[in-house]
N, C-alpha and C positions, 0 to 999 in steps of 0.2 A: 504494500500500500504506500503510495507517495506522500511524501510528508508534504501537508499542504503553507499554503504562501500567504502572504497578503496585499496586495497591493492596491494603490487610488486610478481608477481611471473618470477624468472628468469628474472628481472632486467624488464618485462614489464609488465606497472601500468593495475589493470583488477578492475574493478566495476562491484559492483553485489549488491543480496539485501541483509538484515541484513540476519543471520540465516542461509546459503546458507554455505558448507563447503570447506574446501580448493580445495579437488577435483574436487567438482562442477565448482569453481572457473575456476579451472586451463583447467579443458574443455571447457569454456565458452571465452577461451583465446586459444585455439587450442591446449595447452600444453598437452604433453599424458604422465599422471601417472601410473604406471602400477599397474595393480590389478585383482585378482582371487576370491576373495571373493564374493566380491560386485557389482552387474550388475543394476542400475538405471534405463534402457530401461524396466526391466520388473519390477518394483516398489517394487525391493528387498529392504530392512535395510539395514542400514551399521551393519559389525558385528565386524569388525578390525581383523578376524581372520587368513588371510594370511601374513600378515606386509607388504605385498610385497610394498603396498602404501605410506612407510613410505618418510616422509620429512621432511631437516632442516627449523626451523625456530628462524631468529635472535634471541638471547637474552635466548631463551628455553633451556630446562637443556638437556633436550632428545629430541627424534626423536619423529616425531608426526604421527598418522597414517591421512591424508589427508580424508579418507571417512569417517569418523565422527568428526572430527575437525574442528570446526565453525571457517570461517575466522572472522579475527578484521582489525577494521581502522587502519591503517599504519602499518598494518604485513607486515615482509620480510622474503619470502620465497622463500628456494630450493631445485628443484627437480631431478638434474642430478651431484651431487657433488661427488667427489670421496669413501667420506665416503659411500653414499647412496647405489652403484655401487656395491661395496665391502661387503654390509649389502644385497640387494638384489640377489646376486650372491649367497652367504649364503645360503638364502631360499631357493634359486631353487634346490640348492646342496640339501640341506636336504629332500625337496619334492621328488627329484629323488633317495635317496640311498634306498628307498625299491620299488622304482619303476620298472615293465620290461619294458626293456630297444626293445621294441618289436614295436615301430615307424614304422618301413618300412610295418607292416600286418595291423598295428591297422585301425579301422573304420574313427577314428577320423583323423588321417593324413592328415597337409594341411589344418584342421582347428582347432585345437589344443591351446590353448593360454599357456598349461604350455610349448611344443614345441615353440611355439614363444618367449616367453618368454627367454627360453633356449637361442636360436638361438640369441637374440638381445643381450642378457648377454654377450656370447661367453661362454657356459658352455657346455661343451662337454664330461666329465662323472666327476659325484660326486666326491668330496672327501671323502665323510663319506660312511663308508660301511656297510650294517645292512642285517639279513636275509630277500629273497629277496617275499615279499606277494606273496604265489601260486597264480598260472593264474587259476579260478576256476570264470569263469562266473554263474550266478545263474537267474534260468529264471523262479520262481515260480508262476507265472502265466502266460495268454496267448501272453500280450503284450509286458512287458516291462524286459529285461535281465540289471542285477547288478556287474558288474564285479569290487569288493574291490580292486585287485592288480592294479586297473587303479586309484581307486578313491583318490581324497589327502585330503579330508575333509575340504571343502572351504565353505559346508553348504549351497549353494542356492538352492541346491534341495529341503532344509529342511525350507528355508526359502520361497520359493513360494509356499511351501505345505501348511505353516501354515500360510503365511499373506496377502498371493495373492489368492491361491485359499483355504484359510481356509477349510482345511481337516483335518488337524495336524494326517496321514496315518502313516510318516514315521518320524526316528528321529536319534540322535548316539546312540549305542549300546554299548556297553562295556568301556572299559579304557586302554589306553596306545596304545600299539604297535596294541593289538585286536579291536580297535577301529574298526565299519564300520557305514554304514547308514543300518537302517533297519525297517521292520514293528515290532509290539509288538510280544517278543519273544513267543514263542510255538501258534504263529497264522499262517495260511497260509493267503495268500493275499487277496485268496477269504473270507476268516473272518475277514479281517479288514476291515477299512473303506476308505482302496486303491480304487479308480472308475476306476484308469488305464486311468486316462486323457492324462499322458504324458507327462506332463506340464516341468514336471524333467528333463525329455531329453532335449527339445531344451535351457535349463538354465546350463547344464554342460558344464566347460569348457574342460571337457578330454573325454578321452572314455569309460567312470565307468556306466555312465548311455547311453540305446540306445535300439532301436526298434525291437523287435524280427521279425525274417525275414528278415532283414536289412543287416546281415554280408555277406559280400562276393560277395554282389551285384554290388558294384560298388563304388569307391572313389570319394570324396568329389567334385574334382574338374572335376570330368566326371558325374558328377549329371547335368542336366537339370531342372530350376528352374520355375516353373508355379502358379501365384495366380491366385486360382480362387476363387467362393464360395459356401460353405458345402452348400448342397441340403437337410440337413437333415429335418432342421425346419425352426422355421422363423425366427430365428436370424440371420442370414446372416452374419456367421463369414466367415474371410478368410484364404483358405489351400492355401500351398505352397507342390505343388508338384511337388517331386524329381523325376523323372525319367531320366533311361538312357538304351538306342537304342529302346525307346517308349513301356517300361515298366515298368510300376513304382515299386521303394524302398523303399519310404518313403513318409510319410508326417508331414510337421513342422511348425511351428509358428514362425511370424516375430514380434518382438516387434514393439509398433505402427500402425499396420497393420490391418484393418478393424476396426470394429464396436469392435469384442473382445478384442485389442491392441494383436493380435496375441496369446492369450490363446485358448488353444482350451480344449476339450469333449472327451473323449474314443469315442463316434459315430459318429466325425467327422476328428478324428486323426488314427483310425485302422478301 
């Protein structure tokens, strides 16, 4: 049993066990830190690679990022300070200046977290201006389409691939601005060791990764939501299916959600 902690976040006192990180923390206190990287529910790593989580803590020289940052006994910590505000506004700015600006068509609209994000911000177009990632979706195999000018490289794609559903299929590709997620180059998808689970999909927070067949079907919030369970074998995971006017568009995974915690199988996802 971990011996437990005590610490201030946002002036109110939160106990937890040793080991346990500030973000942990600060959910476990109802406090919402924001973050794109890092998704807990599906037993992703911290990676620290959006900052977006950054927070002050007394006495530290720098900002800390919260999902890997082990609380200590008598830390004072916070998480909605001006500074923070100003630093996070930043990120979204820079996420968005090669982003299109193409919300009102995207799949994802209405559940979007870099859109949310935006919106809670109050960031309504970048400051920084950069050439803008052609809109070139890439659908090389049957299932799953890749569209780079959506994606902002927050990594959990690449991180369920390799530590949840241990595939390690896909990865980053190049450096700098040509950065994307990708399979090993000069293979197609059917040559790697992609199964096309899908796993990807329902861990992206934007609209980079998503279900061939899927576009144009129907938005987010006119989706009809149905668990039931895949009949394939006898595992007895559980689908969530999307339909709408009693047709289905999709099908997804809920973290925590059946026997599978919501991971599902190419033969029980397409």
């Amino acid at each position: 049993m971990p011996q437990e902690i005590s610490l201030t976040i946002d002036g109110v006192k939160v106990t937890v066990g040793e080991g346990a990180t500030i973000l942990a923390a600060a959910q476990s206190a109802g406090i919402d830190v924001p973050h794109l990287c890092y998704d807990p529910d599906w037993g992703l790593p911290p990676t620290s690679s959006c900052r977006l989580c950054l927070v002050e803590i007394e006495g530290a020289r720098a900002l800390a990022t919260s999902c890997s940052h082990e609380a200590a006994d008598g830390m004072v910590v916070h998480t909605n300070t001006d500074k923070l505000q100003r630093t996070r506004r930043m990120i979204i700015e820079l996420l968005l200046s090669d982003h299109p600006h193409d919300c009102l068509t995207c799949e994802k609209s209405g559940a979007c977290a870099l859109q949310e994000y935006a919106y809670d911000l109050g960031v309504k177009e970048p400051s920084f201006r950069c050439e803008a990632v052609p809109v070139e979706p890439v659908q090389d195999g049957p299932a799953i389409v890749y569209d780079r000018s959506k994606c902002i490289l927050c990594g959990r794609c690449v991180e369920i691939c390799h530590n949840v559903q241990v595939t390690g299929a896909i990865d980053y590709l190049e450096r700098g601005y040509d950065t994307r997620i990708s399979i090993p180059p000069g293979k197609t998808r059917a040559q790697s060791v992609c199964v096309e689970c899908g796993n990807c999909i329902d861990v992206c927070p934007t609209g980079a990764m998503s279900a061939a067949g899927a576009e144009g079907a129907g938005r987010t919030w006119e989706l009809k939501r149905t668990a039931t369970i895949c009949p394939y074998c006898g595992c007895g995971c559980t689908l969530v299916l999307n339909t709408r006017a009693g047709h289905l568009v999709q099908v997804t995974g809920e973290p925590f959600l059946g026997v599978s915690g919501g991971m599902l199988c190419v033969k029980g996802r397409f």
